[in-house]
N, C-alpha and C positions, 0 to 999 in steps of 0.2 A: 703217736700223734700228740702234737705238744694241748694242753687243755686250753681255751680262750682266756683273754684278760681278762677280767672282770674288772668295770668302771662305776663309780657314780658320779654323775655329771651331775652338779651345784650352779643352779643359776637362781638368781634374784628373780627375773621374767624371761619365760618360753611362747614362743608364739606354737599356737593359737591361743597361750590360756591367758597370758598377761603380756602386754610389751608395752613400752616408753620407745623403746629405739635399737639400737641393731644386734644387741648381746640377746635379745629374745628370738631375733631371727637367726644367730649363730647358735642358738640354745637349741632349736625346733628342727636345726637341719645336721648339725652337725653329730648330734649321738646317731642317727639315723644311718648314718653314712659309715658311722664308727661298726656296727652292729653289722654291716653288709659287707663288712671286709671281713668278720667273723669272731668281732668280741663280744662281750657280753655286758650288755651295758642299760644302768637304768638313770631315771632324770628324778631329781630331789629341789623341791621348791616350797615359798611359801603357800597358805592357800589366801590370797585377800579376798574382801568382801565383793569383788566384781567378779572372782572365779564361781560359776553357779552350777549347782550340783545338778539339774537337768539338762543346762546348755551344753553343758562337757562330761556331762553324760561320770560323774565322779560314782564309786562305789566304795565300801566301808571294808576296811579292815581291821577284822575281828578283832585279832591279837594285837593292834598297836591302837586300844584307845586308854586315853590319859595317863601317860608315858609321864610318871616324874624327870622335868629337867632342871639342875639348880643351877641359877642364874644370878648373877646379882648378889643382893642379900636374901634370896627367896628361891622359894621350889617352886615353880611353875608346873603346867602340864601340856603336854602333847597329843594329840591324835592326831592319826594320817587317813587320809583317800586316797583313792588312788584312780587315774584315768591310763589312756595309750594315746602315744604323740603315734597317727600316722603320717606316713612318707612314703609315699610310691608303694611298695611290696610290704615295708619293714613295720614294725610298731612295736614302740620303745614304751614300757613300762614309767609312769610320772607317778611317785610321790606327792603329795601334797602334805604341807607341813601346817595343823591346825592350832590357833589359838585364838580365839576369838575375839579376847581385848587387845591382845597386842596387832593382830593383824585381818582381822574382818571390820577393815574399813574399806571403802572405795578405791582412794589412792593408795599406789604403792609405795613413793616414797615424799610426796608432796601432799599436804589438804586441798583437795579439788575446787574448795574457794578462793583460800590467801594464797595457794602456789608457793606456800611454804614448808618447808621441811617438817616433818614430823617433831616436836621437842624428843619424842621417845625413840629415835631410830637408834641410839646407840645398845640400849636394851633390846629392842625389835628383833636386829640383826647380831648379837650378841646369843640370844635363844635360839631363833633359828641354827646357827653356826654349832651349838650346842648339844641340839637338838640332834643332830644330826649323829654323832656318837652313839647316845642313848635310844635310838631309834636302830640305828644296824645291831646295836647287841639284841635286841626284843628280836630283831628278825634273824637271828644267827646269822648273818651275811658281811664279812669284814672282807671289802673290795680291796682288788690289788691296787688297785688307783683311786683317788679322790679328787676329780676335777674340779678344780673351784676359779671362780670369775669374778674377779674385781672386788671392791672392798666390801661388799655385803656379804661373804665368805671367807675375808682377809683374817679370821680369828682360828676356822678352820687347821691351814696348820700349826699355826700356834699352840693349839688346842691335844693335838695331835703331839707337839713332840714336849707338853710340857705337862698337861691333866692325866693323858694318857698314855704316855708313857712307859709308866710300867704294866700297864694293861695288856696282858698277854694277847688278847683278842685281837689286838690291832698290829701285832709284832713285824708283818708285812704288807702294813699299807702305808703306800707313799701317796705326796702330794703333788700336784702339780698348779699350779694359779697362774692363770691365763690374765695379763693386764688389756682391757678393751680402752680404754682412757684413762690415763693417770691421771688426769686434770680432776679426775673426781674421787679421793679418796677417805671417806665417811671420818672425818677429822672431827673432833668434840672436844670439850673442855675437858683438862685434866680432872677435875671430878669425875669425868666417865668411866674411867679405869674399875672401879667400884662394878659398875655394869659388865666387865669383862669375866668376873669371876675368879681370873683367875692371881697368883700368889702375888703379894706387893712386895715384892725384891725388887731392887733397886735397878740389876742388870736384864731383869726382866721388864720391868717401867719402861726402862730406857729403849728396848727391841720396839713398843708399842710407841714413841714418844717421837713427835716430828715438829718442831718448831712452837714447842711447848702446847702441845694438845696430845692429846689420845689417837693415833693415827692407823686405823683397820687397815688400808690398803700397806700401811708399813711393815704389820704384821706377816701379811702373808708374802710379802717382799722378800720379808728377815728369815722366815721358819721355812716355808715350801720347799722341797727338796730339786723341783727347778721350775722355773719359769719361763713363759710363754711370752711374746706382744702380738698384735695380728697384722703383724707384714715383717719384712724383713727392715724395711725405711726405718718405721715406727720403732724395733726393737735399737738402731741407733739412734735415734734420734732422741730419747727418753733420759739417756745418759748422759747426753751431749751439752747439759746446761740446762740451765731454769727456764728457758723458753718452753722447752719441751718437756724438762722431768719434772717441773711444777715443785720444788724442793725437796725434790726424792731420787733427783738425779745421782747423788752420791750412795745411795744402798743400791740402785741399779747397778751402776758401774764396780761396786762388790761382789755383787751377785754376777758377773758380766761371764763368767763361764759355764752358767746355770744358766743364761737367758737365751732364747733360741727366738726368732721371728718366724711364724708360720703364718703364711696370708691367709685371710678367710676367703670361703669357694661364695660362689652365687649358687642356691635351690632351684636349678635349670626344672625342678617341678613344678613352680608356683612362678621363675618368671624363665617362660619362652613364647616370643611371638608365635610361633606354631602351635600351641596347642594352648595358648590364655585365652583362659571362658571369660575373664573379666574386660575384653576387646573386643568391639564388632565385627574385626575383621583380623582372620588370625594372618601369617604371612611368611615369609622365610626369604632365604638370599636370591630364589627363583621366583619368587612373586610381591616385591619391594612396591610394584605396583599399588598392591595392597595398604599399604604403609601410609599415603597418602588420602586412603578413606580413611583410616584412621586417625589424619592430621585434620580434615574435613570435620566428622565428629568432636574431636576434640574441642575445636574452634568454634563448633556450632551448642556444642556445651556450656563454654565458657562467655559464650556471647561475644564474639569479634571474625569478624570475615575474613572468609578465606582465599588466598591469594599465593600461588605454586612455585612463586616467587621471591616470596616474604619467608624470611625464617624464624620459626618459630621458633624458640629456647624455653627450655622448661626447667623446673623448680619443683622441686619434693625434698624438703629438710625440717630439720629444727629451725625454727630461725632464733638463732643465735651469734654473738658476735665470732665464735670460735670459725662460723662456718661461712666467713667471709661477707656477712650484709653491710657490714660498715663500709665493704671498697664496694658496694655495688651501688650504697646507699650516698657513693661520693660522686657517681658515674651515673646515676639514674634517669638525667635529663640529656645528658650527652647519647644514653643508649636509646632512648626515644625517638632520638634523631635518624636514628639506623633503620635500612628496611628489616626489621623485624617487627616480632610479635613475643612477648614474657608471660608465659605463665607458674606459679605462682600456688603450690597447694605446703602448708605446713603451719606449727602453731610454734609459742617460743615469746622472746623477750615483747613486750609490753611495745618499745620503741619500732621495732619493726614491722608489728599489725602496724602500727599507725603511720610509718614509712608506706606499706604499701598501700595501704585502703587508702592516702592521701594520693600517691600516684596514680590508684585506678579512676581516681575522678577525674584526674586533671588528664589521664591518658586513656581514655574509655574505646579507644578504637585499637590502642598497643599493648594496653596492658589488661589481664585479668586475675584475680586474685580470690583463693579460697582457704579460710583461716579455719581450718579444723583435720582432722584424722579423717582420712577416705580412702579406703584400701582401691578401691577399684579404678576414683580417680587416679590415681597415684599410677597404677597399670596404664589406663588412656593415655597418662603426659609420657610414659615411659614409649609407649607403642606411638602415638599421635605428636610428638614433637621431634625438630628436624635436631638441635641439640642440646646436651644437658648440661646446666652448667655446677661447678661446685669448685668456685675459689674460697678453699679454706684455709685459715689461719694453719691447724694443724688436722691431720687426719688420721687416725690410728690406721685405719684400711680403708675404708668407706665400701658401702656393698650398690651404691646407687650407680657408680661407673660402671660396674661388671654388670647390673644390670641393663644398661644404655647402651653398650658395646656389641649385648647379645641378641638386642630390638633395635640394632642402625641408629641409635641416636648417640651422634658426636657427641663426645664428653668435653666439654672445655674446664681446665682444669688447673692447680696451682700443683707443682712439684714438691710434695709432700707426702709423709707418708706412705700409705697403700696406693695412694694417685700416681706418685712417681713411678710406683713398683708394676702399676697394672695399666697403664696409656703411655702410649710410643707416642711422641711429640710428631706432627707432620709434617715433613722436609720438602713438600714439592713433590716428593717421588715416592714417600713409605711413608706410615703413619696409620695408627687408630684415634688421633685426638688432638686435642690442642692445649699446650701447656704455657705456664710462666710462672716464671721464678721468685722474684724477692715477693713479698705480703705489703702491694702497692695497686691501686687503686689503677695506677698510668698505665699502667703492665697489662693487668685484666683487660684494660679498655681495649690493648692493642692486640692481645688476645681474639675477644671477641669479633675483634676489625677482620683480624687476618682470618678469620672461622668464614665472618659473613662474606668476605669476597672470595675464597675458596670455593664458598656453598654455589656464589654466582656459576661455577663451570662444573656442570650437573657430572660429566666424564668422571673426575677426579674426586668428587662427593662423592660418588657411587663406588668409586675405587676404598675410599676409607672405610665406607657403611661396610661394602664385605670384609674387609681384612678385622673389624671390629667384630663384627658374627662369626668369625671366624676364630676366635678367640676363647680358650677353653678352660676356665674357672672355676670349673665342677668340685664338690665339696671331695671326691672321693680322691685327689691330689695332696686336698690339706689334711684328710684323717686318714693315712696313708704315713703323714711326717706327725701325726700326734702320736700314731703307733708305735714310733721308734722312740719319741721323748719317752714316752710308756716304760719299755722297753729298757732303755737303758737306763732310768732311773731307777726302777728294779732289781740293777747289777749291783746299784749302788752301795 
């Protein structure tokens, strides 16, 4: 019997201990999923100052405290905690990675006042990445794999095939670097390269160097031995041009026989109408019934009456321009006019609180609006809204359709991405959702037009709601094809 893989999965934020947004919820579900199909696998993270040693229950590790890391022009030091991410049956062993000045602040990669970038993240995330070496040798455990996500691990295999190298210890571990958004790749002033550590050759500069800055997410573009995107859309579309590849489209399309799209699954444990504790009322494809008290609460939550008639469309995002509010924010009064109802839970660019808190005055009876983080709201508008909408600019996967699909709430949606990959457009006769095409304001509106008279003929709504629950997403499909990247990277 062959032995298991051994993994370490690198994430910046894991939910439940830290999250911004979706790479925490693919960090929390997906080793989880990895480990039940029979690898071995543990999760490696910072520890910031909101992760608390009693709330998460963190415990001390003997042998790994004040781990020299050299970094920069300086030795730092390291200690780890350690907690277990569980998941239904499994529990997956979490690192935490400590330093007090570099990362026991509140925010993880923004000041929680100015919502600006840390000056220091290029060191921050240069240690960590670092750290992570000098940490498995203390533990004698040199993993077959190195998962690593997005540019706050982009140095990772850099690190890998150029520090260590000749390090016998690591003679069989490869990497793998999963891109969640290329649109965000920790870019710094060429000064930063100093913070990287590592040698200043010129063809090595140049591996780190993306339009005259310091480029982490390039790094692990160039060195990883292959790379991920999280859908199969997303993996072409990145290559495809500056829309998409954000000026990295040209090391994409180098890399293009190394790049594999695997879609991220939905945590059918944390969102299923049948068994969500965060819902008044739980419900399934035989009691849809249900669905509607929970559109009743919703409504009577957010302050707007309820009406069996009226469609309700919900909102749970960043709000940001990437995620489509400029065409809704061009559509806003024309959508008013519609028998619907919008709600409206997410934090994000400065313009769009003020986009909506100005509509909820002027629409106090259609619109309602909640500018903050609310896990539980966020379940209600998922379980209590009739559909969900998310015209984005661009979408790497999006994990909010797969959850709407799996709670009867119609996804209306831009052909993008994971959107494309995971909602069947509705023809009349098939369908899970309602799509369009170009990144236009007219589109969406027609969109939503064709969603709300659809909804009028409850027959054919109800035909969509099941074919969408009927839809099966589960993480154990996508870490089933991480297996095989594994796998054959291995052979390599």
């Amino acid at each position: 019997m062959a032995r298991p893989l051994t993994i370490l999965f690198l994430s910046s934020e894991v939910e439940p201990f830290a999250k911004t947004g979706g790479l925490a919820d693919v960090a929390g579900a997906l080793p989880p999923a990895l480990k039940r199909l029979g690898a071995e696998v543990r999760v490696m993270m910072p520890r910031y100052g909101s992760v608390k040693e009693r709330v998460h229950k963190l415990h001390e590790m003997i042998r790994l405290k004040e781990i020299p890391v050299p970094v920069g022009s300086r030795t730092r030091t390291a200690s780890v905690k350690s907690a277990f991410l569980a998941n239904g049956q499994e529990k997956v062993q979490v690192y935490f990675v400590e330093n007090k000045t570099l990362f026991g602040r509140k925010g993880l990669y923004l000041h929680p006042e100015s919502q600006e970038p840390y000056r220091d993240n290029d060191l921050r995330f240069a240690f960590f990445s670092r750290s992570v070496f000098e940490i498995l040798k203390q533990m004698r455990w040199a993993p077959d794999i190195i998962h690593c996500n997005d540019w706050h691990t982009g140095l990772v295999p850099a690190y890998l095939r150029t520090l260590y190298a000749q390090d016998p210890f690591f003679k069989s571990t490869k990497t793998v670097l999963t891109i969640h958004n290329i649109a965000y790749q920790g870019d710094f002033p060429a000064t930063s390269y100093a913070a990287t550590g590592l040698p200043d050759e010129p063809a090595l500069r140049k591996s780190l160097t993306a339009h005259g800055k310091v480029n982490y997410l390039k790094a692990g573009l160039v060195f990883a031995h292959a790379l991920t995107a999280v859908s199969e859309r997303y993996a072409e579309e990145i290559g495809s041009g500056p829309e998409f590849g954000y000026g990295l489209e040209d090391v994409v399309r180098s890399r293009a026989r190394d790049l594999r799209g695997i879609l991220n699954g939905a945590d059918y444990l944390q969102w299923d109408p049948a068994h969500d504790p965060l819902i008044p009322h739980r419900y399934g494809v035989r009691s849809l019934d249900l669905k509607r008290e929970n559109k009743k609460a919703l409504l009577e939550k957010m302050g707007l009456a309820f009406s069996p008639s009226t469609a309700v469309i919900g909102i749970v995002s960043r709000l940001a321009t990437q995620k489509g509010f400029d065409l809704i924010g061009d559509i806003l009064d024309e959508l008013m006019k519609m028998d619907l109802q919008l709600v409206v839970l997410g934090t994000g660019e400065k313009q769009y609180h003020t986009l909506f808190t100005r509509a909820a005055k002027k629409y106090p009876d259609k619109l309602a609006v909640a500018l903050r983080f609310d896990n539980a709201l966020a379940h209600l508008i998922e379980a209590g809204s009739d559909m969900f909408l998310m015209p984005s600019r661009y979408e790497p996967c999006g994990l909010n359709q797969l959850y709407s699909l799996r709670y009867g709430t119609v996804p209306v949606v831009r052909a993008t991405g994971g959107l494309v990959d995971t909602v069947e457009d509705f023809d009349g006769t098939t369908g899970t959702g309602f799509t369009f095409k170009e990144y236009d304001s007219r589109e969406l509106l027609a969109a939503v037009q064709r969603a709300v008279k659809t909804f009028a003929d409850q027959a054919a709504w109800t035909k969509i709601m099941k074919a969408g629950m009927a839809q099966d997403f589960s993480w154990d499909a996508s870490a089933r094809k991480y297996l095989q990247t594994y796998r054959s990277v291995l052979k390599t």
